[in-house]
Each structure stands twice: as structure tokens, then as C-alpha cells.
N, C-alpha and C positions, 0 to 999 in steps of 0.2 A: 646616424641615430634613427632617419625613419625609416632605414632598411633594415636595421634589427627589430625595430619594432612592428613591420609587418611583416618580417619575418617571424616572430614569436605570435603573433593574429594566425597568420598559417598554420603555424604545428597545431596551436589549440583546435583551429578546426579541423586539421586532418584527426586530428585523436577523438575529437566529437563524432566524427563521420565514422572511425572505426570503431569507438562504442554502438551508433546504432546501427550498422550497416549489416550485422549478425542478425540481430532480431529482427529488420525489415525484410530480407533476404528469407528468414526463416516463416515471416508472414506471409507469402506472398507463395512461397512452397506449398506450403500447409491449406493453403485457399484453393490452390490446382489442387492438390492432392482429395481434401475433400470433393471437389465437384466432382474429381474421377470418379471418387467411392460414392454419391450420393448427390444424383442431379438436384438442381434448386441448392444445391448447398453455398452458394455465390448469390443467390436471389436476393432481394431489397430485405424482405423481412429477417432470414437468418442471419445477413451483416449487419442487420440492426441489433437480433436479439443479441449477438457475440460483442459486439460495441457498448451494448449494457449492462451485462457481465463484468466486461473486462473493467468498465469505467469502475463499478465495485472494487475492484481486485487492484486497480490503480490506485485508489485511495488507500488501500490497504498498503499500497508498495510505497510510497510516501513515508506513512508512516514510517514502519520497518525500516526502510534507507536514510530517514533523520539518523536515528541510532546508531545505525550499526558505521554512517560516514562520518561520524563523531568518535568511534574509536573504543580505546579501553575495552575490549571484546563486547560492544554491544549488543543488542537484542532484546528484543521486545517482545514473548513469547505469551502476553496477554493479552495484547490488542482484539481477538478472535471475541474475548470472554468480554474486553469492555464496553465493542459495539454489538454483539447481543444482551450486553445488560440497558442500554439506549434503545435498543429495538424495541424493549420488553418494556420500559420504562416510560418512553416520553412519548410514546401513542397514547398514555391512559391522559396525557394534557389537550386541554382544545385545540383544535387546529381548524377552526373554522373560517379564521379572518386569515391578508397576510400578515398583519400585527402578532397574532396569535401564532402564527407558522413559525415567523423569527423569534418568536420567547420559546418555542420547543427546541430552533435547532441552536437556540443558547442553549439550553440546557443540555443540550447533549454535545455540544462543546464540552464543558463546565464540569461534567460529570466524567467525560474523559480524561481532562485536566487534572482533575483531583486524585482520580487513579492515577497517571500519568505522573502526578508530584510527588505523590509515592514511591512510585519505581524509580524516580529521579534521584530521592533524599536517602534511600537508603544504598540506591549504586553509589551514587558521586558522595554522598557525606562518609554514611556507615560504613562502606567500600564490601559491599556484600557481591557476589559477581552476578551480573545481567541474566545470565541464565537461570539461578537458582532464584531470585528473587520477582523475577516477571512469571516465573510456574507458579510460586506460591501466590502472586498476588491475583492470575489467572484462576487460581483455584480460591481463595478469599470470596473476586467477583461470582463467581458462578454461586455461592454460595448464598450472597448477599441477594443475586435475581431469585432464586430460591426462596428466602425470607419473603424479599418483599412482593412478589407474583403469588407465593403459594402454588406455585408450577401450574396456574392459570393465566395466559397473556393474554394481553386485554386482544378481546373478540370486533372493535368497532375501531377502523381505519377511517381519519380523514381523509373527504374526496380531492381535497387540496393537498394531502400529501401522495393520494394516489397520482395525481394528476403528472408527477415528475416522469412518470412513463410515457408520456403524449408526445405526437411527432412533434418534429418543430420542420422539417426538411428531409425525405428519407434518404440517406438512412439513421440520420440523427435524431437521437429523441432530446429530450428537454435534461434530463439525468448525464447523457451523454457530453452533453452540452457544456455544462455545469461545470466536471469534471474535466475537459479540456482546459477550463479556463485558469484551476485551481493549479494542474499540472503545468500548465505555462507560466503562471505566476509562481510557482513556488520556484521552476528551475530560473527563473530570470532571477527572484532573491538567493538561490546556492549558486548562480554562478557574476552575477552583476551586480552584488553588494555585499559590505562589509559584513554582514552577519552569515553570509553562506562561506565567505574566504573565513571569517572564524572559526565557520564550524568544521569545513576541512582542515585547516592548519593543526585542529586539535586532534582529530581525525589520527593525522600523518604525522606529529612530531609535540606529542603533549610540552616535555620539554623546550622547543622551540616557542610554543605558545604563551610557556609562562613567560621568556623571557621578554616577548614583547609586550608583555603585559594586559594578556587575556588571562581570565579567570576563569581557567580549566575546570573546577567543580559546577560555576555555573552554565557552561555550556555543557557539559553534562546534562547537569538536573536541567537545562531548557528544551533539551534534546527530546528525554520523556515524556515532559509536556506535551510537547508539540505530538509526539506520535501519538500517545491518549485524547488527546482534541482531536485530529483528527479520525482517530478510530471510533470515537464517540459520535461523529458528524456521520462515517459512514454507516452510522447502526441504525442512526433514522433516516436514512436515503434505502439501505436494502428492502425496511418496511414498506416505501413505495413503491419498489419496484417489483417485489412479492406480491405486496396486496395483504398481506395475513403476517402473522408472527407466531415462532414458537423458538422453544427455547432452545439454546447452544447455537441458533440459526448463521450466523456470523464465524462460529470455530476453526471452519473449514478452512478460511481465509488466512489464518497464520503463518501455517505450511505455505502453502499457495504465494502468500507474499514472500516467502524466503525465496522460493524458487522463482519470481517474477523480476527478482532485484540481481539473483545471480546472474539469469540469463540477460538482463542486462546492462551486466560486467560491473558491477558495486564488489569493491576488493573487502572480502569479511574482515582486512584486517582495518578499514578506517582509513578516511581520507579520499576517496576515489568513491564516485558514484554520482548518477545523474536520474532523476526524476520522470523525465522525457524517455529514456531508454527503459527505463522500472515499467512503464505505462506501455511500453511497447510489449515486454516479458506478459505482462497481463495477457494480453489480445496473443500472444504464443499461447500461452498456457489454455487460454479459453476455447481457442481453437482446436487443437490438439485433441481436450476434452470433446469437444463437438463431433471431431471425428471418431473415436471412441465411441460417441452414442450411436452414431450414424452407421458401426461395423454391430449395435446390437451387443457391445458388452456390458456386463453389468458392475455394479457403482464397486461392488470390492476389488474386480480385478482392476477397474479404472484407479484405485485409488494405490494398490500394486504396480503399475507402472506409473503413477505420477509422483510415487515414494522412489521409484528406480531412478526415473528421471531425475530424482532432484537431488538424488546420493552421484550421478555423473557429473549433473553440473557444480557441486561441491567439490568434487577432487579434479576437477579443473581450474576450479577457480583457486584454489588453491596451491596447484601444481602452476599456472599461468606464471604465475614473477619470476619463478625457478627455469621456468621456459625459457625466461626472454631474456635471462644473465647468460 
């Protein structure tokens, strides 16, 4: 009995290891490769700035891999439009005290949630599909910061929300830090409790899940949720780490998380995917970009090859299960 059982401890960890052992491999290329093209490109400050970046685009990748490991063609193609409407939104609240700090980044919780239960009620009740109903709601939000900005964001950042840029140890900053912790704690709840084995089981075999008597609509709509809280949490973290705001600021990040999650290895069809490897795709991606600035291209053709990229790693991730029968 406890040699099947450390023998099944085994395989989970070799398959752990082979989920992240592409993108650590791919980071650590990408770092040579930069220095080659662009001394100092290894230095304290640039693996700080790329580590702050990424930790953004990590939150992002969260989000996006709740969804899409949950199944029913997931996706969440407004997260981009919910933390720009937080960016734009819950600077204009005090953030003087740390009292004051935690009542903003509630509400920008709260305000993601709310979009978030939206997208949730009307995939898993209405049975609208994920893609068509996260653009519209994408396009809703944008509308809404519209109304209420008047395409003016607010011009006066607290120095206590700037402050999440501040070293703590280089090349860690305090944002960086932060998002470490969020990433560790979320993959220890998907992989070492009952609500992450939930949320895959529904993920991989909806049917399976009813029978055991999970409530596949609600892990749905909590699925939503949870990526709109945290897309909402990251809209007022980018205002710190910008310094300034404007609007659409956050959009970018949509794409970006798709392809943070693919590279890696979240199966788009549900059920498979890890948190920890999503945050790795991040720091690929950021990098990549990095290097791209450092060859002096500019942002259209950059965004031409990070379109290309993310149409390749699509039709592998897709063609992968067909691989490996």
C-alpha cells in the first residue's frame, strides 16, 4: 500500500517537473540570450524591472487559468477592461493611511467580483459561451470607465500606493514580493485542497463531477469570480507600479495571459493547469519582450511576433494530447 502510494507521490512530481521544466529552461535561455544582445541585460536593476512586469502579468495568469481549468471552453477575455476600470477607478479613493489602502484594494476586489459574477451567471446559468459573453462584457466595462472618468483619470497617485515599487532585497521589490506569495497560496489551494481538486475534476469530467456531487454551475460562476477579483486587485497594483494612469492601461494583459498560461502547459480544454508554471510563462513572455526592445524594435512589430508566438503555442497546445496517444 505505501509503495503504490509513493509511487503515485512520484509520478505527480515528475509531471510537476515536466510542466515547469519548459519554461525554466526557456528562462534561463532567454537571460543568456539577452546579455549576448545587450550587456547589463542580467544586471540587479533589469531582473528587477522584468520580475515586476512579470509579477503583473502573473496575476493576470491566475486569473485566465481559474477559467479556462474549470472547463466548458472557458475564458475570460475581459479581465484586461476590468483592471483598467480599477486602475481608473479606486486611485480617485484615499489612500493615505494603511486602513485606507485596504478599503481601496477592497474595492477593487469587489468591483472585479461584480463583473466577474456577471460573466459567471450568464456562462454557467444562461449557458451563453465564454468567449462571446467576456467580449461583450469587456466592452460593457470599457464603456462604464468611459461614463464614469469622462476619459479623464484621476491625475493624483497615493504615495502609499506608489510605494509597492520599493526594494525590499534586490532584486525584489515589495509588488514582487506580494505576488510570490499570492502565486504560492493560490497553487497550494488547486493542488492541496478540496476546492482546487473541485475545480479540476469539473475542469476534466463535468459529468464525473456531478456524480459525485459537485455543483458544476457553481464552480462555474466561482471560477469568474475569482478571475474578476483578481483582475480587479491587479488594476490597482499596475497604478503603483506605473505611477500614473490612463485608460485601456491593463488590455494588453489579456492576450499576454493567454499566452502565459499556454506556455505553461494549462490544457485549453479544462482540467490541467498550474499557477506556479502560468507565473513562469509570465517572466518568458516579459523577457522575450525585453529582448525585442533591446534589438530597438518597435511596439507594432513587437506585438506581430507576440501574436505569432501565441498562434504557435496554441496549435501545440492543442495538437499535445493528439501527440502523446
Amino acid at each position: 500500500m505505501l509503495e503504490n502510494e509513493s509511487g503515485i507521490t512520484l509520478k505527480r512530481t515528475h509531471k510537476k517537473v515536466e510542466l515547469l521544466l519548459p519554461s525554466i529552461i526557456a528562462i534561463i535561455v532567454l537571460m543568456l540570450a539577452g546579455n549576448f544582445i545587450a550587456r547589463g541585460f542580467i544586471s540587479m536593476n533589469n531582473i528587477s524591472s522584468i520580475l515586476m512586469t512579470s509579477s503583473l502579468l502573473a496575476l493576470m495568469s491566475i486569473s485566465q487559468n481559474t477559467v479556462i481549468i474549470a472547463g466548458n471552453n472557458g475564458i475570460d477575455l475581459s479581465i484586461g477592461a476590468t483592471a483598467s476600470c480599477t486602475a481608473l477607478i479606486c486611485p480617485l479613493l484615499p489612500m493615505d493611511t494603511p486602513l485606507q489602502f485596504i478599503v481601496a484594494i477592497s474595492a477593487a476586489l469587489v468591483i472585479g467580483a461584480i463583473f466577474g459574477s456577471v460573466n459567471g451567471f450568464f456562462v454557467s446559468i444562461v449557458k451563453i459561451p465564454a468567449l462571446i459573453m467576456t467580449i461583450i462584457m469587456g466592452s460593457v466595462i470599457s464603456g462604464t470607465i468611459m461614463v464614469l472618468t469622462r476619459g479623464q483619470p484621476s491625475a493624483n497617485i497615493s504615495m502609499l500606493l506608489k510605494s509597492i515599487s520599493g526594494s525590499i532585497v534586490p532584486p525584489i521589490r515589495k509588488l514582487t514580493f506580494v505576488v510570490i506569495i499570492i502565486v504560492v497560496i493560490t497553487e497550494i489551494i488547486l493542488t492541496r485542497t478540496k476546492a482546487g481538486r473541485m475545480l479540476k475534476l469539473v475542469g476534466d469530467n463535468q459529468n464525473a463531477a456531478r456524480i459525485t456531487g459537485i455543483n458544476v454551475k457553481g464552480v462555474l460562476f466561482l471560477s469568474y469570480v475569482i478571475s474578476g477579483s483578481i483582475a480587479g486587485f491587479m488594476g490597482l497594483l499596475i497604478v503603483g507600479y506605473a505611477g500614473s494612469t490612463t485608460l485601456n492601461m491593463a488590455v494588453s494583459y489579456t492576450l499576454l495571459s493567454m499566452a502565459a498560461i499556454t506556455i505553461g502547459g494549462t490544457s485549453l480544454s479544462g482540467g490541467q493547469g498550474s499557477y506556479v508554471s502560468g507565473a513562469l510563462g509570465s517572466i518568458v513572455l516579459i523577457e522575450l519582450n525585453s529582448i525585442l526592445q533591446a534589438l530597438n524594435m518597435g511596439q507594432g512589430m513587437r506585438l506581430v511576433i507576440q501574436g505569432g508566438l501565441l498562434l504557435v503555442i496554441m496549435m501545440f497546445n492543442i495538437r499535445a494530447p493528439k501527440l502523446r496517444t
